[in-house]
DRENLO-25316 format. One line per 5 residues: number of its first residue (from 1); for each residue y, x, z of N, C-alpha, C. Coordinates in steps of 0.001 Angstrom, whole numbers, plus 500000, padded with zeros to 6 digits. Atoms other than C-alpha are relative to their C-alpha. Layout:
<pts>
NUM) Y:X:Z:Y:X:Z:Y:X:Z | ...
</pts>
This chain:
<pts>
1) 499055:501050:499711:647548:643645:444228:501381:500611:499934 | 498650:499389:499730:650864:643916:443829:501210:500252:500811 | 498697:500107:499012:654311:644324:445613:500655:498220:500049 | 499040:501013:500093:656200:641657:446764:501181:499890:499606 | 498524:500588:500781:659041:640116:444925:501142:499736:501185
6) 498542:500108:499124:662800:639857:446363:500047:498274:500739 | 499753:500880:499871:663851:637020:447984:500731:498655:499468 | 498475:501306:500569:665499:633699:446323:500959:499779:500396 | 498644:500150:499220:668895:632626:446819:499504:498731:500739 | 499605:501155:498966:669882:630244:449297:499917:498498:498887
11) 499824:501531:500547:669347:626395:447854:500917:499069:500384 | 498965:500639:499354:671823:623727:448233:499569:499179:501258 | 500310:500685:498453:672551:621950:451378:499585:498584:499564 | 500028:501176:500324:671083:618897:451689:500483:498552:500523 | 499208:500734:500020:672335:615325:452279:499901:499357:501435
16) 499884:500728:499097:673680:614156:455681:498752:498344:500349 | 500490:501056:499458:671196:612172:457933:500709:498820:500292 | 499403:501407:499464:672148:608552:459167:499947:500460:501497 | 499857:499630:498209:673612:608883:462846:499471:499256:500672 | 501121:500627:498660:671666:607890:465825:500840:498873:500030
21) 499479:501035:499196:672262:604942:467737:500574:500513:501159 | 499161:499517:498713:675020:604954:470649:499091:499765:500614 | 500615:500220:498767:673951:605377:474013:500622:498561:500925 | 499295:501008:499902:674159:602915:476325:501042:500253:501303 | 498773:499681:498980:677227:603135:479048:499397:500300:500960
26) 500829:499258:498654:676798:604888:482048:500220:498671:500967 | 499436:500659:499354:676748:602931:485218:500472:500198:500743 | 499479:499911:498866:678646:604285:487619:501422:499411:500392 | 499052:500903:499175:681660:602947:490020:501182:500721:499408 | 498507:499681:500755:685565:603182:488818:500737:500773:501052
31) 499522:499339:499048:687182:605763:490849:501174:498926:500839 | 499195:501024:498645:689970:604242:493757:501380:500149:499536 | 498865:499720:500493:693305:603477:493058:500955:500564:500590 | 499051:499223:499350:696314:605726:493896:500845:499114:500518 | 499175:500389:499281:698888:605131:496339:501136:499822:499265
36) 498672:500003:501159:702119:603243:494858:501152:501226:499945 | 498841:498293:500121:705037:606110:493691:500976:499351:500761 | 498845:500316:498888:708273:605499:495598:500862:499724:499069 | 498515:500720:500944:710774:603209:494251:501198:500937:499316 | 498906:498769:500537:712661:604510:491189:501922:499387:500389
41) 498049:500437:499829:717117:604123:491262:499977:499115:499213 | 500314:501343:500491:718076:600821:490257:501629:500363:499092 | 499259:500433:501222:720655:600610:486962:500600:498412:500431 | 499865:501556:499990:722458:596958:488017:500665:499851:498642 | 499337:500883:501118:723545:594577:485205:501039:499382:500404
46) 498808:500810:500140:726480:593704:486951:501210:500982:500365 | 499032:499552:499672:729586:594910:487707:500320:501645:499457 | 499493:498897:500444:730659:597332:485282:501293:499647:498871 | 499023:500731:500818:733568:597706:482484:500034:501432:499528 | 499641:498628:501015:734433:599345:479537:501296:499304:499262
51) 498897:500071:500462:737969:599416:478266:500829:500994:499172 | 499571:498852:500193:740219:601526:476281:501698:499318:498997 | 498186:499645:500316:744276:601687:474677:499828:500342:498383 | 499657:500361:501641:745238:599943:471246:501345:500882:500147 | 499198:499698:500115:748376:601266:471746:501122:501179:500596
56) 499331:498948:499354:750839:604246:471848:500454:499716:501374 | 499054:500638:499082:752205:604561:475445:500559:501474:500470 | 499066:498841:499455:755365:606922:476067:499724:500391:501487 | 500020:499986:498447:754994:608634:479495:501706:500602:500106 | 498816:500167:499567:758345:607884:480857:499954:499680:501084
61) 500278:500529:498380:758367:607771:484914:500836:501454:500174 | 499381:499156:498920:759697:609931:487722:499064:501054:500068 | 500122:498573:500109:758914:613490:487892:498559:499723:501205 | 500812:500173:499050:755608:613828:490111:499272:498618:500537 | 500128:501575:499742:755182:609881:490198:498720:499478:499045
66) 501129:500559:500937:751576:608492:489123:500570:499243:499724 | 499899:501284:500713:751670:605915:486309:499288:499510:499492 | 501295:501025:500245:749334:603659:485268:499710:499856:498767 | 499869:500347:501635:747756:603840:481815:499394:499090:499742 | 500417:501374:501067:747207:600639:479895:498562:500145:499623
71) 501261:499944:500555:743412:600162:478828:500307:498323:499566 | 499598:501590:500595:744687:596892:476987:498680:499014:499614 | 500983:501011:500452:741203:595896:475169:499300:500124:501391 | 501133:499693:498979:738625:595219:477561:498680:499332:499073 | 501531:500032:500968:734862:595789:475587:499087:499224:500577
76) 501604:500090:498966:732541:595050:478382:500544:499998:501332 | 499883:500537:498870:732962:593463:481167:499588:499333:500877 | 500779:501062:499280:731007:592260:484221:500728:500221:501718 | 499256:500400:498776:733323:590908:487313:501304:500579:500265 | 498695:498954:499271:736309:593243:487300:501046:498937:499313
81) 498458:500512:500197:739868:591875:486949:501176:500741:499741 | 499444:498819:500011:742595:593565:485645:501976:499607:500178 | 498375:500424:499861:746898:593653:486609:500189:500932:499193 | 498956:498966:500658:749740:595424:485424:499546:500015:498486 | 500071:500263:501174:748569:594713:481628:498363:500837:499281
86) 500854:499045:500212:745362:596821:482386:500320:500848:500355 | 499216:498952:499601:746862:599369:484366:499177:500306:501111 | 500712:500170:498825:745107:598487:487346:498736:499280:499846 | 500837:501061:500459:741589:597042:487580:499575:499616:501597 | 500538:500443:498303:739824:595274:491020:498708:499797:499742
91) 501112:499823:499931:736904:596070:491793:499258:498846:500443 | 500627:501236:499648:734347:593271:492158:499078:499986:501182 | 501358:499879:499392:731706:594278:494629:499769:501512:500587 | 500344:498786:499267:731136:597177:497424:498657:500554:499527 | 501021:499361:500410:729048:599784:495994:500350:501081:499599
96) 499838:498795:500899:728629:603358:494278:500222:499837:498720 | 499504:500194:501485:730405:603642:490811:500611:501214:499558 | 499913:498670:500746:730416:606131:488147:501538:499556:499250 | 498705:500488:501223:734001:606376:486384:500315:501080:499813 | 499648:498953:501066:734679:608029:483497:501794:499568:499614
101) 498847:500153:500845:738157:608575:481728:499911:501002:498926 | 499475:499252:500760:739298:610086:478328:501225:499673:499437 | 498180:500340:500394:742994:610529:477644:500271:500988:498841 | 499143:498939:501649:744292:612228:474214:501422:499325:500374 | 498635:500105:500271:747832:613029:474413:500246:500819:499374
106) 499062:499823:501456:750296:613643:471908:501150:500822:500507 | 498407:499903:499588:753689:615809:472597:500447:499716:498959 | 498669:501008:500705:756596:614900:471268:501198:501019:499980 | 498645:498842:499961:758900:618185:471944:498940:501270:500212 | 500389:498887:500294:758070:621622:471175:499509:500712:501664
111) 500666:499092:498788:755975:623696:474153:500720:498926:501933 | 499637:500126:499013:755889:620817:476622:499519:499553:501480 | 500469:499238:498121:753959:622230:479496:498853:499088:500471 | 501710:500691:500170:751172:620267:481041:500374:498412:500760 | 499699:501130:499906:750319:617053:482174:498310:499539:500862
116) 500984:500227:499064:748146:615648:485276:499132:498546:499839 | 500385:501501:500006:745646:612443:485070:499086:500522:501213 | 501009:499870:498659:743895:611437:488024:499493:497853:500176 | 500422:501453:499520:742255:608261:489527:500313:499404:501227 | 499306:500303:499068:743717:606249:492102:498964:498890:500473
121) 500911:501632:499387:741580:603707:494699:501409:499629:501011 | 498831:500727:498734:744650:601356:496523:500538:500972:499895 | 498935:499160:500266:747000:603924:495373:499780:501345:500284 | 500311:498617:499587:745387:607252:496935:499194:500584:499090 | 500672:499310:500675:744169:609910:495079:498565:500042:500363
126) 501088:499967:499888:740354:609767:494420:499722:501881:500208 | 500357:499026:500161:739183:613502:495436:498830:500438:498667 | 501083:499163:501302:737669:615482:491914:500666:499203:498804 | 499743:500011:501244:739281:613614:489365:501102:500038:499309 | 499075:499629:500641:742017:615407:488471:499426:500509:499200
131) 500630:499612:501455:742177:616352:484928:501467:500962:500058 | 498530:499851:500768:745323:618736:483703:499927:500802:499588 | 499819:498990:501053:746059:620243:480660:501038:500411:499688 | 498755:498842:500238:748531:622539:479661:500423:499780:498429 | 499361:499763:501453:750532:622180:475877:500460:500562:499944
136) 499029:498203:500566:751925:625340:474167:499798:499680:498654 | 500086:499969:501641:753273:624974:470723:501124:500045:499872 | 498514:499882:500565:755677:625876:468299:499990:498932:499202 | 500299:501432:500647:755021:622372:466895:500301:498729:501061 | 500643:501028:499139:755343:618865:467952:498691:499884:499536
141) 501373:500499:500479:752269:616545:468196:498517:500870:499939 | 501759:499376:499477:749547:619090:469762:499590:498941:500549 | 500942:500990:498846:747070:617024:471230:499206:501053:500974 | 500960:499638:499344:745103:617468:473994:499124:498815:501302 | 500562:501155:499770:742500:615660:475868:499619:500310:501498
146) 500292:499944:498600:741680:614868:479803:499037:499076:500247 | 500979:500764:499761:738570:613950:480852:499233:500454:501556 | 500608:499374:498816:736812:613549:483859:498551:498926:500390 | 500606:501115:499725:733759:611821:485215:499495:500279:501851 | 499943:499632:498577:733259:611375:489359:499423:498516:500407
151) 500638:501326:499356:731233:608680:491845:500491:500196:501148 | 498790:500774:498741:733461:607011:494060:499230:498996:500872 | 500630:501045:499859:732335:604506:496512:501044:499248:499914 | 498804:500766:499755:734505:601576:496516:499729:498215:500559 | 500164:501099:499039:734930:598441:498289:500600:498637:499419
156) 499054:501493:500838:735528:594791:496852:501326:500384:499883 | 498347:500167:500282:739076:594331:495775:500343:500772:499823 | 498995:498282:499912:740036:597928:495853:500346:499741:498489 | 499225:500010:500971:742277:598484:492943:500186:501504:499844 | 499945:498410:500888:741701:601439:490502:500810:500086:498998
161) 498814:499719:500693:744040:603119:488407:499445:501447:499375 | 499785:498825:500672:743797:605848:485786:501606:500621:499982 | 498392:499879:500012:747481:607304:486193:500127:501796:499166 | 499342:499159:500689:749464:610082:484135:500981:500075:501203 | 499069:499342:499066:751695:612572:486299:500941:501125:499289
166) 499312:498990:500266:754172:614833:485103:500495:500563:500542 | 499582:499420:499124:754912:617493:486998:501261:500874:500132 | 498217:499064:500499:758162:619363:485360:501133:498998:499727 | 499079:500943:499915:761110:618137:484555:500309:499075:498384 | 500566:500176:500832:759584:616627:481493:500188:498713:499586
171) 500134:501308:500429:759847:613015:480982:499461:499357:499066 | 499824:500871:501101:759368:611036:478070:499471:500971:498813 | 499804:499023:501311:757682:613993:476069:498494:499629:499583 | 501951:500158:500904:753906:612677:475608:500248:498313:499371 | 500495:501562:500108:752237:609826:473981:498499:500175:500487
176) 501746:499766:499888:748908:608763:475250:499633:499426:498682 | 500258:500301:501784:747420:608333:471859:499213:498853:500262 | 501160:501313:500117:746117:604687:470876:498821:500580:499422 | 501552:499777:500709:742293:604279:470182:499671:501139:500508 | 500653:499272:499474:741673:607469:471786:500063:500282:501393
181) 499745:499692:498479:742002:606858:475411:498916:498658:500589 | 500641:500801:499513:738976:604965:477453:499446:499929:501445 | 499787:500080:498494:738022:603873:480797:497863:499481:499817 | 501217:501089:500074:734138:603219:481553:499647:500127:501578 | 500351:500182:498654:732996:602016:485126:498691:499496:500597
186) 501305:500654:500016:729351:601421:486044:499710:500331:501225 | 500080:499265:499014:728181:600837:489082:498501:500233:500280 | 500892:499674:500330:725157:602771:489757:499091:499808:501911 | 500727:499936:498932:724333:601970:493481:500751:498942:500689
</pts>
């Protein structure tokens, strides 16, 4: 008798069975439901405003003397009122409110020194939102920009104010630049 022969190769695979049938669902009970999460912060839909300055405005005032900058268009608006041409706005409703400002100014005379914005509630300085920047140039027409954002509480009627301060003996040497100066006020509590 003889030896045995090598082994054959491997043959091809052959062709996928048909899959079972599903099972059928288990029966057991739906676990218990969790305890509710704790109320998230509430966003209101009312009483906010967005405004901002079509137009150049010279700062011309008294040395150290807030002045009131113009936010002429008003975008968005829910309850506020505004004097002085937009200078001033009144607040509609006691609550927490976020307010933003951005001011681009312009000089107008070569290296002239800096320039304070702040926010005013009923004429007093809001604590934190002073802004002030400093200009240095051997040019007119540096810009530079003041921004701030701070949560105030404030109380019906109160009357807010973005104001420009000049603190040297400076007058009449900025522009707040149109189209790039805006006011937004939301209140968030």
């Amino acid at each position: 008798q003889g030896c045995r022969g090598g082994f054959g190769g491997e043959g091809n695979i052959g062709a996928w069975g048909e899959g079972g049938v599903t099972g059928a669902t288990g029966s057991g009970s739906n676990g218990k439901v969790g305890v509710t999460g704790a109320a998230g912060s509430s966003v209101t839909a009312v009483n906010y405003l967005y405004a901002y300055n079509n137009t150049n405005q010279t700062t011309i005032g008294t040395i150290n003397t807030n002045v009131p900058i113009n936010f002429q268009v008003v975008v968005l608006n829910s309850g506020w009122t505004s004097l002085l041409g937009g200078g001033v706005f009144i607040c509609p409703a006691t609550g927490t409110y976020q307010i933003t400002y951005n001011i681009d100014y312009h000089s107008k005379v070569i290296n002239p020194g800096n320039i304070v914005t702040n926010i005013t509630q009923n004429g007093t300085l809001l604590n934190g939102s002073t802004s002030e920047i400093y200009l240095t140039a051997t040019i007119t027409n540096i810009s530079g920009v003041a921004s701030k954002t701070i949560l105030a509480n404030l109380v019906a009627l109160d009357q807010i104010s973005v104001n420009y301060r000049n603190p040297q003996a400076l007058s009449g040497t900025y522009d707040v630049a149109s189209d790039e100066c805006n006011l937004t006020i939301i209140r968030i509590a």
